[in-house]
Backbone bond lengths (Angstrom), bond angles and torsions (degrees), N, CA, C in turn:
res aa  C-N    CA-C-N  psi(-1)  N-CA   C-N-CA  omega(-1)  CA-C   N-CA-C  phi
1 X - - - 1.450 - - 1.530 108.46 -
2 X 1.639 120.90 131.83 1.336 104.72 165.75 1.319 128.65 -49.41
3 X 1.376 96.50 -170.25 1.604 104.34 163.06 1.656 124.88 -80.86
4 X 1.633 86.21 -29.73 1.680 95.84 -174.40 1.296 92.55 -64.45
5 X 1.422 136.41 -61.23 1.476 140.84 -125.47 1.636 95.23 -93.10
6 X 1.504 111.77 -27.36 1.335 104.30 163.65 1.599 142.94 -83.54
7 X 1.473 115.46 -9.81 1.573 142.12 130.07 1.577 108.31 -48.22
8 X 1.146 146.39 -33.55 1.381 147.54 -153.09 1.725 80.99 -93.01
9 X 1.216 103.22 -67.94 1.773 111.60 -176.10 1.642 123.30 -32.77
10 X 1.713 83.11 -61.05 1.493 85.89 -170.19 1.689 106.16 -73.49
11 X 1.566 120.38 -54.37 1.030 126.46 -178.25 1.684 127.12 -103.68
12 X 1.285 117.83 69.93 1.682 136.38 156.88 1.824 105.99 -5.41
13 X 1.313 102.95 -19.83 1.938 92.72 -173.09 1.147 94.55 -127.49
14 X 1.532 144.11 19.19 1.326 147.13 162.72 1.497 105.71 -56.41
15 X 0.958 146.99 132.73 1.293 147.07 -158.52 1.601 106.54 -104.35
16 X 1.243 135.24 51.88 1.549 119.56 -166.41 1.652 100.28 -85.80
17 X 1.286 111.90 157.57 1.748 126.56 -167.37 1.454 78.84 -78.09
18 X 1.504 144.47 -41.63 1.343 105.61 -163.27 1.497 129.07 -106.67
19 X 1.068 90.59 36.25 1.803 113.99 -175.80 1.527 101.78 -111.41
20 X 1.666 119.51 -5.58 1.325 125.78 -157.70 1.394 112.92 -112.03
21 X 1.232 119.60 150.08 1.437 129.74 179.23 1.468 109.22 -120.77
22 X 1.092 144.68 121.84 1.551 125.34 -171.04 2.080 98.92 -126.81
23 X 1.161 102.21 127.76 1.487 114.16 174.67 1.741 118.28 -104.01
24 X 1.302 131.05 104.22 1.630 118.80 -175.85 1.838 103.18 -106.89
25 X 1.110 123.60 158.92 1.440 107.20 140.22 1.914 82.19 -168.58
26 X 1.412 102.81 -177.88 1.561 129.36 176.67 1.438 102.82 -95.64
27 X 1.011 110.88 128.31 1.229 104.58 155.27 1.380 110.59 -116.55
28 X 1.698 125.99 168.44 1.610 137.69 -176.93 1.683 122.19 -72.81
29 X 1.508 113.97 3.07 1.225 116.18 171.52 1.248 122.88 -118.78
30 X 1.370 105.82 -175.90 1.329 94.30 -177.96 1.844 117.92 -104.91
31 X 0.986 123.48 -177.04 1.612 128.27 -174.28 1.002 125.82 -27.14
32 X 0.939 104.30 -65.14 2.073 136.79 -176.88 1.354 100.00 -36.52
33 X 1.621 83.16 -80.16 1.403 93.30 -165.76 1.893 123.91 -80.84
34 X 1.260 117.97 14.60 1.256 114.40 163.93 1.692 93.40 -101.87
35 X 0.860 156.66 -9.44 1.277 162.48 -165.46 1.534 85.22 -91.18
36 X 1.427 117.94 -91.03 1.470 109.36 165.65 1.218 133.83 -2.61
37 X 1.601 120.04 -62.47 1.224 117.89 163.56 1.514 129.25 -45.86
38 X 1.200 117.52 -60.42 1.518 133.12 145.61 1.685 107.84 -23.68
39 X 1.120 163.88 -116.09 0.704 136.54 39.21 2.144 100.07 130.64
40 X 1.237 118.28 -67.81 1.390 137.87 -169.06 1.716 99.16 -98.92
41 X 1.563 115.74 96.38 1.086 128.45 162.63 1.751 128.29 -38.75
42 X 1.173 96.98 -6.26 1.457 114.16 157.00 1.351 127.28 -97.58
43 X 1.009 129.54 -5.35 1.265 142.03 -164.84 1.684 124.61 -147.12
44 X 1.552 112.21 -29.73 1.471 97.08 155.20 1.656 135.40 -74.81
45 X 1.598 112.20 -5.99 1.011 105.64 -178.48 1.541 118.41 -108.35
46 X 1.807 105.26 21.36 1.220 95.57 175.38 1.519 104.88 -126.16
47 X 1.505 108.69 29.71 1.432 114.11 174.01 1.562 107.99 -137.50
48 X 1.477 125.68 -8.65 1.204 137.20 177.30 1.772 107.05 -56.98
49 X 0.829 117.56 126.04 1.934 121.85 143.51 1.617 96.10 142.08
50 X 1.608 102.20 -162.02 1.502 114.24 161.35 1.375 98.96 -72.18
51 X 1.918 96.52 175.75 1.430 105.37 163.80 1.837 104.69 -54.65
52 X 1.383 102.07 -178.45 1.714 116.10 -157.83 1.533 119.37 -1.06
53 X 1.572 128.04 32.60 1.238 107.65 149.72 1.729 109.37 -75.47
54 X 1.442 97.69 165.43 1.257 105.54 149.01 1.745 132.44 -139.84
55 X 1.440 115.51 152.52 1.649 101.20 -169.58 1.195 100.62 -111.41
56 X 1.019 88.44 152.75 1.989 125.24 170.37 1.773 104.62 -92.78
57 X 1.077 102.62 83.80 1.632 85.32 158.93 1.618 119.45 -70.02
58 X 1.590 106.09 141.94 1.306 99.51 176.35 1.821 99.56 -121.78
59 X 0.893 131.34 -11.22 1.748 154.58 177.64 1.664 123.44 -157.49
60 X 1.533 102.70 128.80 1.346 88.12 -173.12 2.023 95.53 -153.21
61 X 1.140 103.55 111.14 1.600 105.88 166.83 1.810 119.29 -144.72
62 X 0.816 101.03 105.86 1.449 138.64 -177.62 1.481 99.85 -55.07
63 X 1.318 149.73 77.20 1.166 142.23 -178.82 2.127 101.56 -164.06
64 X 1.078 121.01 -179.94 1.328 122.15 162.02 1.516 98.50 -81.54
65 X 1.483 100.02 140.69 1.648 110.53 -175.76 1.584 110.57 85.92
66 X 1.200 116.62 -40.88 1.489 123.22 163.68 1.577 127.79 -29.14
67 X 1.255 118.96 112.25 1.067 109.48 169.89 1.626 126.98 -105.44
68 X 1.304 151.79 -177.21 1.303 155.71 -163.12 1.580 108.90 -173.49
69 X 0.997 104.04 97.42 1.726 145.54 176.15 1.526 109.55 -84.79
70 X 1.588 105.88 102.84 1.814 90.35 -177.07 1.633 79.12 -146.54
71 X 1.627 111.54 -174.84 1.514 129.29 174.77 1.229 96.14 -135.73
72 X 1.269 139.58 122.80 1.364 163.03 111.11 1.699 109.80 -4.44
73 X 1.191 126.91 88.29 1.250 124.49 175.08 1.775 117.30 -96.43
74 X 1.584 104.42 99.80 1.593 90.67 -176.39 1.422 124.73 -84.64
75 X 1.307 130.37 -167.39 1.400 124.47 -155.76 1.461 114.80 -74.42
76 X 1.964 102.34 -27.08 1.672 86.93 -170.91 2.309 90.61 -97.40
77 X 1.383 90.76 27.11 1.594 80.97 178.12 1.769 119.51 103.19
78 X 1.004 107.10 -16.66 1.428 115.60 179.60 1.342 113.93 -36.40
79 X 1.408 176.29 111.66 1.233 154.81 53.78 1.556 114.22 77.00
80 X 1.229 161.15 108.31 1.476 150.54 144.74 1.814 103.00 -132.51
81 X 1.483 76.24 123.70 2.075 88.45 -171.65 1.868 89.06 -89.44
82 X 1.042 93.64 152.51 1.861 113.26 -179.03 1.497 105.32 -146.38
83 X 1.058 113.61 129.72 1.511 130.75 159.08 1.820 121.77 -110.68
84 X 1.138 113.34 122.82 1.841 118.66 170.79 0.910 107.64 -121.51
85 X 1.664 94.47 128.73 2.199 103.82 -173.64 1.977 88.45 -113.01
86 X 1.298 107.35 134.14 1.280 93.63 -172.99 1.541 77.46 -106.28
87 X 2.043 82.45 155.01 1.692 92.07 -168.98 1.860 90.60 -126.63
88 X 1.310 131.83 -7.76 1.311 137.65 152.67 1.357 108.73 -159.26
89 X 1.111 109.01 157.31 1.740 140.03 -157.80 1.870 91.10 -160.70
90 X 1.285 71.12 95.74 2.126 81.26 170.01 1.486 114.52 -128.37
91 X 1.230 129.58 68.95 1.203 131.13 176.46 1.231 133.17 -62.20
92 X 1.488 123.29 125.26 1.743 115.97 27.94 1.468 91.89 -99.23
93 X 0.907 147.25 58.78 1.792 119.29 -179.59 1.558 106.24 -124.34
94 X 1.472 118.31 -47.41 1.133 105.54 -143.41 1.840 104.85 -150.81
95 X 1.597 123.67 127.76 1.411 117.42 170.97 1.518 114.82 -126.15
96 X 0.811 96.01 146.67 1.890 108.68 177.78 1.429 116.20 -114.71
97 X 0.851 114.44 117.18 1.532 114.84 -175.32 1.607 122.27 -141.72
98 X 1.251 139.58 119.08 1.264 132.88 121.43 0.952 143.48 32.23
99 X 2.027 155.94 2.03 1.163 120.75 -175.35 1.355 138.94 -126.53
100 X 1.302 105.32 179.36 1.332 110.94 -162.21 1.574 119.33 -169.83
101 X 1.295 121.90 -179.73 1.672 94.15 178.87 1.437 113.22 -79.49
102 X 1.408 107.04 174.98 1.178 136.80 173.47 1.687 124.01 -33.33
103 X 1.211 129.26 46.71 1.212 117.73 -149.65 1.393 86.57 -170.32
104 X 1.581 123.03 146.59 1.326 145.14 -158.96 2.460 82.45 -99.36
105 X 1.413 103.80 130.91 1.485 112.81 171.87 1.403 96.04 46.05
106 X 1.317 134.68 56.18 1.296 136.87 101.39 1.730 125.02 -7.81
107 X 1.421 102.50 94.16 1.550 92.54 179.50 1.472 124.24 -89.34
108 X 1.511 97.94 7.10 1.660 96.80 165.46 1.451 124.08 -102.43
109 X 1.039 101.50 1.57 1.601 116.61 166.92 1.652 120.82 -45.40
110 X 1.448 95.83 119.15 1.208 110.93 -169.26 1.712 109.96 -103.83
111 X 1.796 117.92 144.34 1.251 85.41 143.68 1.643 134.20 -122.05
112 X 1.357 115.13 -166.96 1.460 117.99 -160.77 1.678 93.48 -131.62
113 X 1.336 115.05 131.41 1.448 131.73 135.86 1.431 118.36 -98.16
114 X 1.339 106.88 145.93 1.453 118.44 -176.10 1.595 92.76 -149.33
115 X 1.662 102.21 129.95 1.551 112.03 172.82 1.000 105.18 -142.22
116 X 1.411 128.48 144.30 1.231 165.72 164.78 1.339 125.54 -80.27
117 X 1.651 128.24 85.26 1.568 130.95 169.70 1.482 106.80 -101.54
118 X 1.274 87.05 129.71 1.806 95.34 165.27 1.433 114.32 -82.89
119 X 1.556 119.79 127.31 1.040 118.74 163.11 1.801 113.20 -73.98
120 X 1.479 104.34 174.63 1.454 121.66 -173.42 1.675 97.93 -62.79
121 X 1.810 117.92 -35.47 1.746 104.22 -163.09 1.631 95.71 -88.68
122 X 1.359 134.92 5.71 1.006 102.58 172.30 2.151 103.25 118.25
123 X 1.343 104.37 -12.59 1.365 117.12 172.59 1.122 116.21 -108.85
124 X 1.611 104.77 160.03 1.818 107.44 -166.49 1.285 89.64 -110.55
125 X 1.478 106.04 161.76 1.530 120.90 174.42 1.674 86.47 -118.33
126 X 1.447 123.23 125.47 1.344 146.95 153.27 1.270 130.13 -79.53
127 X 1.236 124.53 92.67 1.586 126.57 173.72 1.385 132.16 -117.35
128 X 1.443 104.33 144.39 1.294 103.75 -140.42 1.755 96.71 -133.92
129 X 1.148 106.70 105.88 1.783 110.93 -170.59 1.898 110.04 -120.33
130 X 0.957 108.90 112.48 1.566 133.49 -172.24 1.654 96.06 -95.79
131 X 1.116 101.46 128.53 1.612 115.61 166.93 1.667 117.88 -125.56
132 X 1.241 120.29 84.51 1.213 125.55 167.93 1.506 131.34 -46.03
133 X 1.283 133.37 147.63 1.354 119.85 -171.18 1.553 126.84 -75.08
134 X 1.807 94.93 -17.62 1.380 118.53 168.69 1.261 126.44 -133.73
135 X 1.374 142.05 160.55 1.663 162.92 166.53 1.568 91.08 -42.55
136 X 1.352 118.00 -42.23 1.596 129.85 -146.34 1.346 95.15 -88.18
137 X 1.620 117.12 -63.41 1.385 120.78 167.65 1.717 126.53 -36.71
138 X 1.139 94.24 -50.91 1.537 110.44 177.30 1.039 93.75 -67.09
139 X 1.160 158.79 -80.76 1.348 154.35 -152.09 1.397 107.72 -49.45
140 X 1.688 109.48 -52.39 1.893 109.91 -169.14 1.855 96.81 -69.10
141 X 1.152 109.43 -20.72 2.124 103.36 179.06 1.453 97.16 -54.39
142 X 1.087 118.40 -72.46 1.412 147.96 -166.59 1.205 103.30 -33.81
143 X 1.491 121.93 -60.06 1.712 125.15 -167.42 1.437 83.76 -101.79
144 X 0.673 150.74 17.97 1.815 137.14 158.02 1.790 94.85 -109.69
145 X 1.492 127.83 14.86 1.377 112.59 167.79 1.445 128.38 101.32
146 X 1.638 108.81 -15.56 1.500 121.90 -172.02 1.727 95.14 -58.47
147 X 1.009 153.15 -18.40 1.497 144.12 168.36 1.298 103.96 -64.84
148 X 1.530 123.83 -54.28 1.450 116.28 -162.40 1.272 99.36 -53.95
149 X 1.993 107.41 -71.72 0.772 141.27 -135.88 1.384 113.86 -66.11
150 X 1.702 109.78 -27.32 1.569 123.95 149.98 1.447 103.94 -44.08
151 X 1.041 118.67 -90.99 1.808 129.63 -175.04 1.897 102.89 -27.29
152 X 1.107 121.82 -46.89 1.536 109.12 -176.20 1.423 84.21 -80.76
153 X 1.196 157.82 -52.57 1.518 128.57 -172.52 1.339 106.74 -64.77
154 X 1.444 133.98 -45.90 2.163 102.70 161.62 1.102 117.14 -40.02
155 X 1.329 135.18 -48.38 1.271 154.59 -143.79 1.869 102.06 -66.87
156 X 1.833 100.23 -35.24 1.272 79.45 -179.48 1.697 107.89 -128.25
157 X 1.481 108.70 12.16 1.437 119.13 147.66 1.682 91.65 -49.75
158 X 1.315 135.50 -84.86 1.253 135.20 -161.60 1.587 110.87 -36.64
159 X 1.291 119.62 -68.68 1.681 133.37 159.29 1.576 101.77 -13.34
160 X 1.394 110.32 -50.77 1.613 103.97 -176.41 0.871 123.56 -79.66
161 X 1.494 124.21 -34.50 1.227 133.45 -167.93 1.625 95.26 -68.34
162 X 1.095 141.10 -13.71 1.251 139.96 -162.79 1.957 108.13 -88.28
163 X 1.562 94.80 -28.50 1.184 97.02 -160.63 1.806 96.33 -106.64
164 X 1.230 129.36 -6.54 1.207 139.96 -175.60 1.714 96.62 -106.34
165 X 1.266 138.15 12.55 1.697 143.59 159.64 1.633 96.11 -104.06
């Protein structure tokens, strides 16, 4: 076993680059209020997914310890249960979270940082870093689309942010 894969084992929050997925883009607002979006149980779940999914919240609390229980409904109908345990909520900058499906020790459970810098004009740069538990995992996100499919969920974080100014 490597070294990496044996850090992955012992330690789940070891940060190795190849267990990682990293998502950036700008968006047109400012901090607050894309954090907000994130953030406002009214509003993350109606901008969350790829293009044309849609979610079902079935639980949703926004706090540390908080979890958010929804189903992923894709276009031809498909079903995908998701669970997010937030493990910090530091506003405006920064969330840590948990997810994975719906199910108590989920071993594909990933986690996610997402931070929030304000640029000088007044726009946030959003980043979004996934740490898988494995090389292997990370790899099957990747060719199953988790790159795109990240980018159309900025894509319409941004869409919202338009309509929440």
């Amino acid at each position: 076993m490597s070294k990496t894969n044996e850090r992955a084992n012992s330690d789940p929050t070891a940060w190795d680059m190849d267990r990682e997925i990293v998502l950036s883009r700008v968006v047109a607002a400012p901090r607050s209020l894309v954090f907000k979006a994130w953030t406002d149980p009214d509003h993350l779940p109606q901008w969350f997914g790829p293009a044309g999914f849609k979610v079902e919240t079935q639980e949703i609390d926004i706090r540390v310890g908080g979890r958010w229980r929804f189903v992923f409904v894709a276009p031809d109908g498909t079903r995908y249960t998701n669970r997010m345990v937030f493990l910090k909520v530091e506003a405006p900058r920064l969330l840590e979270i948990d997810h994975g499906a719906d199910k108590d020790d989920d071993p594909g459970r990933f986690r996610v940082t997402v931070t929030f810098d304000e640029q000088s004009d007044g726009k946030t740069v959003v980043t979004l870093r996934q740490l898988h538990p494995t090389k292997a995992q990370r790899d099957a996100g990747i060719g199953f689309g988790a790159v795109e499919l990240g980018y159309q969920t900025l894509d319409k974080l941004a869409a919202h942010l338009t309509v929440m100014t």
